[in-house]
LUMRO-597846 format. One record per residue (C-alpha): x, y, z; residue number from 1. Coordinates in steps of 0.1 Angstrom, whole numbers. Example, Ala and Ser with C-alpha at 12.3 -4.5 7.8 and 13.67 -1.06 7.14 Angstrom:
2
<node X="123" Y="-45" Z="78" i="1"/>
<node X="137" Y="-11" Z="71" i="2"/>
***
This chain:
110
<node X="-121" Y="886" Z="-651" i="1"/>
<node X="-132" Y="859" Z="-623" i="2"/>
<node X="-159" Y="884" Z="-610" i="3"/>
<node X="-176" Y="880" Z="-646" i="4"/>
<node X="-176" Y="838" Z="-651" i="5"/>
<node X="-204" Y="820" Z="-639" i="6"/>
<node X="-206" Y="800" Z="-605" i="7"/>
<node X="-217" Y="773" Z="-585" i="8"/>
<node X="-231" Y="769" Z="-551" i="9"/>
<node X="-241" Y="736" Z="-544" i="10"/>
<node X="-265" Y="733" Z="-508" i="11"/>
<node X="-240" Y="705" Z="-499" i="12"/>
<node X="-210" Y="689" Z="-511" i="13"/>
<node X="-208" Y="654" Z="-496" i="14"/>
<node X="-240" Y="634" Z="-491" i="15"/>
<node X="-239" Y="606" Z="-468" i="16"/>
<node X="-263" Y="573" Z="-477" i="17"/>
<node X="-256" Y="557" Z="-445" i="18"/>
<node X="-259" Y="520" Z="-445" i="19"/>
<node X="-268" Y="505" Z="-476" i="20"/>
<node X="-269" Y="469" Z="-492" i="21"/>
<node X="-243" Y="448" Z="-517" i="22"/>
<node X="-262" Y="450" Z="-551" i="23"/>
<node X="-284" Y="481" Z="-540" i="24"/>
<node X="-289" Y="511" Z="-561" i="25"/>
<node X="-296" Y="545" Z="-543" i="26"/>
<node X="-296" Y="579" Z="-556" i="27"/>
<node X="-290" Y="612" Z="-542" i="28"/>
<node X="-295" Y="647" Z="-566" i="29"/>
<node X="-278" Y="679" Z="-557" i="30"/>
<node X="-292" Y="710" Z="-559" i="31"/>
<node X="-274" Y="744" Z="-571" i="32"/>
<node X="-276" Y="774" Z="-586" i="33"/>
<node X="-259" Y="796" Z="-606" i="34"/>
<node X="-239" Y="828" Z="-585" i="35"/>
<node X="-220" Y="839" Z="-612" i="36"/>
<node X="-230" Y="869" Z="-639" i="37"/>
<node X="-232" Y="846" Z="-671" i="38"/>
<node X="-244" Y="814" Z="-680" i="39"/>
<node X="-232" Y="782" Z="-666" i="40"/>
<node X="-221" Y="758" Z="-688" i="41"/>
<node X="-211" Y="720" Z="-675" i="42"/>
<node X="-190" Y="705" Z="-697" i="43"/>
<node X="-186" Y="672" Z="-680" i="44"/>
<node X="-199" Y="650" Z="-648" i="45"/>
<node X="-172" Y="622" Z="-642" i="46"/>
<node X="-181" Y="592" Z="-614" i="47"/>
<node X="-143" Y="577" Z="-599" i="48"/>
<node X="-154" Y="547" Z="-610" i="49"/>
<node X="-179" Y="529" Z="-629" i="50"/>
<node X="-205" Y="517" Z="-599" i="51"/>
<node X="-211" Y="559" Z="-593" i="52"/>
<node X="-231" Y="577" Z="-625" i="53"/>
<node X="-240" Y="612" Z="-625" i="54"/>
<node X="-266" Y="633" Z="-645" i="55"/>
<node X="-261" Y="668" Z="-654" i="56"/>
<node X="-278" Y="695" Z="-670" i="57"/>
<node X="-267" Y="699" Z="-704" i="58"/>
<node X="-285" Y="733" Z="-710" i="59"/>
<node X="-267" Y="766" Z="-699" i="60"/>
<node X="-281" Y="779" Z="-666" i="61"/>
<node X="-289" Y="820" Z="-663" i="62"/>
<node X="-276" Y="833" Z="-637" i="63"/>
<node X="-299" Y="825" Z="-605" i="64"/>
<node X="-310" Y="797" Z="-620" i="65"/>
<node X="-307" Y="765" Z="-602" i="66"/>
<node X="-300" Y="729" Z="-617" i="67"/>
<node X="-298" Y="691" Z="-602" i="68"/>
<node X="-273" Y="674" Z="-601" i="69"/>
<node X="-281" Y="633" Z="-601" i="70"/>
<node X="-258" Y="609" Z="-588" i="71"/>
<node X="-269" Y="570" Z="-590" i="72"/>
<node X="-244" Y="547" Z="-566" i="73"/>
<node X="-246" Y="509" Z="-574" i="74"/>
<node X="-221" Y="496" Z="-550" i="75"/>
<node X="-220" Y="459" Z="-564" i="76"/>
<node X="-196" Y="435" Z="-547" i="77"/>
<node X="-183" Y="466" Z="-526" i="78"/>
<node X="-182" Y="464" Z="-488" i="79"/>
<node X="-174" Y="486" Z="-456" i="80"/>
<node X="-169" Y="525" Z="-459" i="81"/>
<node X="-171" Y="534" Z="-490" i="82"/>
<node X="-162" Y="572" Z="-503" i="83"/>
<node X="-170" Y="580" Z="-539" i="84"/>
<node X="-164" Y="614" Z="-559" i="85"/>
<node X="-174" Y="631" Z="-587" i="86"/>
<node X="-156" Y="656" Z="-604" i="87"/>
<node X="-175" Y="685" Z="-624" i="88"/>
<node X="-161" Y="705" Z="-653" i="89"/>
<node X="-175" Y="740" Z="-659" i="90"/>
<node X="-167" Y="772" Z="-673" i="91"/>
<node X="-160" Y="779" Z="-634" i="92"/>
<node X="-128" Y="794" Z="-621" i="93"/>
<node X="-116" Y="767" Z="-609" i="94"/>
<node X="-132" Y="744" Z="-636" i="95"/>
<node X="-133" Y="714" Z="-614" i="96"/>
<node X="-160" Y="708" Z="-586" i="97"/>
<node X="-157" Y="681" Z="-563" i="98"/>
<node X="-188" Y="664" Z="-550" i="99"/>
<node X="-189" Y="638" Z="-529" i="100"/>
<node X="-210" Y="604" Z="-516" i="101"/>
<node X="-206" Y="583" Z="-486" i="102"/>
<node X="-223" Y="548" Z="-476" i="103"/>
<node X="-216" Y="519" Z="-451" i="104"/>
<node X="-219" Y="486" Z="-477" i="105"/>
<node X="-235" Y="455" Z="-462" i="106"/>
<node X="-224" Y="425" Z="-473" i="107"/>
<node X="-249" Y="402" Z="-482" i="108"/>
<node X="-247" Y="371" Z="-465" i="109"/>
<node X="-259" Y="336" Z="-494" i="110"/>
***
């Protein structure tokens, strides 16, 4: 019964950095909280690729509680528009939850 599972309501879903540097490392945590009638439970944070690291809560979350989600963008050798995701696994219907970082990557100039 969907009305029973847990759920997630993030303030935002996509956080823009706006212009950043080669070799810079920012970070950006979201906030959310718990909707649903049970515990939350996040199984999994996943980054698309190595240079974007996100740290979850490993505790269940009551419901109303609210947890941080940390994300920790290291764009290296990376230039121009970049969009990064990462993907959330919960006991969520759906499981997945898509969040989502932007930046504008400066190259640095030797």
């Amino acid at each position: 019964d969907p009305e029973k599972l847990p759920s997630m309501t993030f303030d935002n879903e996509l956080f823009e950095f706006g212009e950043i540097t080669q070799g810079e490392s920012v970070s950006y945590s979201y906030t959310f909280t718990n909707t649903g009638k049970t515990d939350l439970i996040i199984t999994s944070a996943k980054g698309s690729c190595g240079c974007t690291v996100p740290k979850y809560p490993k505790n269940p979350l009551a419901p109303g509680e609210t947890g941080e989600i940390e994300v920790v963008y290291k764009p290296g050798t990376q230039k121009g528009n970049q969009m990064k995701t990462v993907t959330l696994v919960a006991n969520t219907q759906p499981t997945q939850t898509v969040l989502k970082i932007s930046a504008m990557v400066e190259e640095v100039k030797s």
